[in-house]
N, C-alpha and C positions, 0 to 999 in steps of 0.2 A: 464551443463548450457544449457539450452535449448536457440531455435536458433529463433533471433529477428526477423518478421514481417515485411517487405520493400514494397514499395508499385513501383512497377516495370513502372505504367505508370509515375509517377514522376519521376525515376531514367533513366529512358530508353524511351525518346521521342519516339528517329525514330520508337519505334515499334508501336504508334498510327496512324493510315490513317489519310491524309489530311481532311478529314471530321470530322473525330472524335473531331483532336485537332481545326479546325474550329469551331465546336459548344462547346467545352469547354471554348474558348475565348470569342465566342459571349454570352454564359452564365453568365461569371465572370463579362465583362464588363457589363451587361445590370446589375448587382448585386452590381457593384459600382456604378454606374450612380444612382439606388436606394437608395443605402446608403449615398450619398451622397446629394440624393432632399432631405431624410430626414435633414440633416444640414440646410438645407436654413431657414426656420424658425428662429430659431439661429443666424443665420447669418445673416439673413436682421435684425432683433432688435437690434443686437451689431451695426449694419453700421447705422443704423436708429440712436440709440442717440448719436453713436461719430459722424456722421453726423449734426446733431441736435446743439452740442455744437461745433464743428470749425463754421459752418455758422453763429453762432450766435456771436462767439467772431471775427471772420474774419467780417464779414458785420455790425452789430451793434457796437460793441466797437471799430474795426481797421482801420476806416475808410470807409464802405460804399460800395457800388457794386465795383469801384474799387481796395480793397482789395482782395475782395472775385474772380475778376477777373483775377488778378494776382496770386494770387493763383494758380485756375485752370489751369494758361499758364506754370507754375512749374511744377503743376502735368504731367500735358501734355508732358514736354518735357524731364520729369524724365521716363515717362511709354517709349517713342519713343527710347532712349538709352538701356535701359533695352531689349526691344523688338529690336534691335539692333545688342546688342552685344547679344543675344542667336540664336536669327536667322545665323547672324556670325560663331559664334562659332559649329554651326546645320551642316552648310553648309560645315564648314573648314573639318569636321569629317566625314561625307557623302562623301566630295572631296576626302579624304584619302584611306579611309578606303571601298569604293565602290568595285562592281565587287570579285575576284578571290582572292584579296590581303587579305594577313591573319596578324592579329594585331601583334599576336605575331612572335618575331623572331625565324626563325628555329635552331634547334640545329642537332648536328652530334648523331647520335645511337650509345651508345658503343657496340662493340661486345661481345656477351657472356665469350668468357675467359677472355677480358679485364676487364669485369665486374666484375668477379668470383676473379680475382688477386686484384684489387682496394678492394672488401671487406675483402677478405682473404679469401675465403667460401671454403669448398670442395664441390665436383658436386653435393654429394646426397641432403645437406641442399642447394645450387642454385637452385637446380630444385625442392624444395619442395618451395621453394620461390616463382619460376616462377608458378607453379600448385595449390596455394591455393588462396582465397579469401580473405581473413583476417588470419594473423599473429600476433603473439605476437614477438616483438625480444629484448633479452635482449644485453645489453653491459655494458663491464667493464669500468673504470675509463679512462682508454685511446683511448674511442669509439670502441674496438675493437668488432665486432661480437661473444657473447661468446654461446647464444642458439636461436633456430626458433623453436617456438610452432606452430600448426595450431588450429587454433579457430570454424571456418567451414570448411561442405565438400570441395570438390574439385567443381574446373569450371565445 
């Protein structure tokens, strides 16, 4: 089986320079910001006739510029809640999770023999474990460890 392709700047950031991944970001963004003016077209037509038709059934049928003014005090105060609670919820997370603190909770390292007894392994197949890249491993009916293939070279 020949051995698959990876593409090492997406797997392995830290080896890009701060400039590099700089202009890969300012690339991508200014690629979205493109793809995305192309939408507006699209997007003003759709906002243009459902525009078109609330004004028209809010102010002509519903009664008149106070309709359509109430309305808009809805909207207004549906967008302010919205923008509210994300700002909120921005801030709570930023509060938290700022600085030094890491999200997830730390765990204890087992030590090697500990590790080696939990599987059931002998040393050669642990350390062929710890030294390869990708593994096959099979197990029996009762999870037991019964073979470790290596698939690639070594690290």
């Amino acid at each position: 089986m020949a051995e698959q392709p990876h593409d090492n700047t997406i797997t392995f950031k830290m080896i890009l320079s701060p400039g590099h991944r700089a202009r890969e970001t300012l690339i991508t963004t200014v690629l979205w910001v493109i793809y995305g003016y192309l939408w507006l077209p699209l997007a003003s037509f759709v906002a243009w006739y459902f525009g078109i038709d609330v004004a028209y059934e809010r102010v002509i049928k519903a009664g008149g510029p106070d309709e359509l003014i109430l309305l808009l005090l809805w909207f207004s105060i549906i967008l302010l809640v919205v923008l509210l609670v994300v700002v909120s919820w921005s801030g709570l997370q930023y509060s938290r999770f700022r600085g030094d603190r890491e999200r997830r909770t730390e765990h204890t390292v087992m030590d090697a023999v500990a590790e080696r007894e939990l599987w059931e392994l002998d040393e050669a197949t642990y350390a062929r474990m710890k030294t390869r890249n990708v593994l096959t491993v099979s197990m029996d009916e009762d999870a037991h460890i019964t073979e470790v293939r290596s698939v690639l070279a070594t690290k």
